[in-house]
KETINU-83326 format. One record per residue (C-alpha): residue in one letter; x, y, z. Coordinates in steps of 0.5 Angstrom, whole numbers, plus 500, padded with zeros to 3 digits. Layout:
AXYZ/...
//
This chain:
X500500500/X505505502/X508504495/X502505492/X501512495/X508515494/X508513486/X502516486/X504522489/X510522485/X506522478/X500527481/X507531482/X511530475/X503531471/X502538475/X508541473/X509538466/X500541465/X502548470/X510549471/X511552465/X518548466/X524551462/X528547456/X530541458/X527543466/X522536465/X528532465/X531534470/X523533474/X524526472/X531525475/X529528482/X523524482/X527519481/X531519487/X526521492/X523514489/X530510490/X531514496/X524511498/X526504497/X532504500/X531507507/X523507507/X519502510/X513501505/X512494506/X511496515/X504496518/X502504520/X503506527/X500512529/X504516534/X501515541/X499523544/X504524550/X503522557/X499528561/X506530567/X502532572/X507535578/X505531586/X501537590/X505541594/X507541602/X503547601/X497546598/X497540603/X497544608/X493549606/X488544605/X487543613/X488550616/X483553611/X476554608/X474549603/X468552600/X467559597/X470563592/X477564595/X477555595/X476555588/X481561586/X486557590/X484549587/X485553580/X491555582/X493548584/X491545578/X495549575/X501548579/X500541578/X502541571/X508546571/X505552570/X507556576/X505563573/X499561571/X498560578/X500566580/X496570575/X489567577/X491569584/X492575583/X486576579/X482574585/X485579589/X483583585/X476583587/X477581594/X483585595/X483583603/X484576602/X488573607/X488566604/X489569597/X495573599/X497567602/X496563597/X500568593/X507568597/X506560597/X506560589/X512565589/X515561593/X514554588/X516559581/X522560585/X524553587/X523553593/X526560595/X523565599/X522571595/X521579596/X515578593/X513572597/X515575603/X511581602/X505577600/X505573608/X507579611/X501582608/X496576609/X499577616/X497583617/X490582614/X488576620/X493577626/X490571629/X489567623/X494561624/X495561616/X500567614/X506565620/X505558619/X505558611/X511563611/X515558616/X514553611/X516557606/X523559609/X524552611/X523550605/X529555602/X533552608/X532557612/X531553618/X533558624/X527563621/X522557620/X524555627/X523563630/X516564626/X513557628/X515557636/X512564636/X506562632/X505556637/X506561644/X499563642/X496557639/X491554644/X492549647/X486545643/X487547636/X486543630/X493545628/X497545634/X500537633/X502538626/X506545628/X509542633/X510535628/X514541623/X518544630/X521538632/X523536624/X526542623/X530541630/X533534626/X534538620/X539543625/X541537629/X544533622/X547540619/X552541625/X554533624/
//
């Protein structure tokens, strides 16, 4: 079949020329060489007698969820707009698209500027698109978080867990013991930062070894 199909593209080839090329003296012998070396060309590197093999489409790469996202997941609201703009965001993150992420929160941020989850979500994605880095910007988006809702566990934490992440560990250490000083006693989030304090203090241990 695949023989068939290329002799009959070259003859298509070579009728449309000779009818439309308005091909110069001798041009038409030239067509015919060329043709003829694709078609041996063809035969002697070309695999006609093989059956087809549609290339499969690429598999979908799909990164694993963040520390952060996480996290988030057990400190804050899973329903309601904020919810929605930050599952978007991971969605996004997931695939690699980091900026995407970014963007998407700051447009909700946009609409409900005083967003202490959004702002948080935000220094969250500057510091995944930063490879683990924390950034001035990122910096700025918890401080801002922070400010927004002092009480709120979520701004100390997540700006913890992004300085240890960026192996900060005597600021993720400073911020953590301070957040829990003021946690209750009986919050839900209490054994996980403490879980988090006690890591960081191994991680310390074994850096000084």
């Amino acid at each position: 079949m695949g023989w068939l199909i290329f002799l009959a593209m070259a003859l298509v080839v070579a009728a449309l020329l000779w009818r439309f090329g308005r091909l110069p003296k001798g041009g038409l012998e030239l067509v015919g060489a060329a043709l003829f070396l694709a078609v041996a060309g063809y035969a002697w590197q070309g695999s006609p007698g093989l059956p087809g093999k549609p290339t499969p489409p690429p598999a979908e790469v799909r990164m694993p969820d963040s520390d952060a996202a996480v996290a988030r997941q057990k400190m804050f609201s899973k329903i309601g707009s904020d919810a929605d703009v930050l599952r978007s965001a991971d969605g996004l993150q997931s695939q690699g698209l980091t900026l995407y992420a970014i963007a998407i929160i700051k447009n909700g941020l946009e609409k409900r500027p005083r967003s202490a989850d959004l702002w948080v979500g935000l220094g969250n994605e500057f510091v995944i698109h930063g490879g683990g880095m924390m950034s001035p910007a990122a910096q700025l988006a918890f401080q801002r978080a922070a400010q927004l809702a002092p009480d709120h566990p979520g701004p100390p934490f997540f700006m913890g867990l992004a300085y240890a992440q960026a192996g900060q560990f005597d600021r993720a250490e400073s911020v953590w013991r301070a957040l829990l000083d003021r946690a209750p006693a009986n919050a839900s989030w209490r054994p996980e930062l403490e879980q988090r304090l006690v890591e960081i203090e191994r991680m310390k241990q074994g850096m000084t070894r």
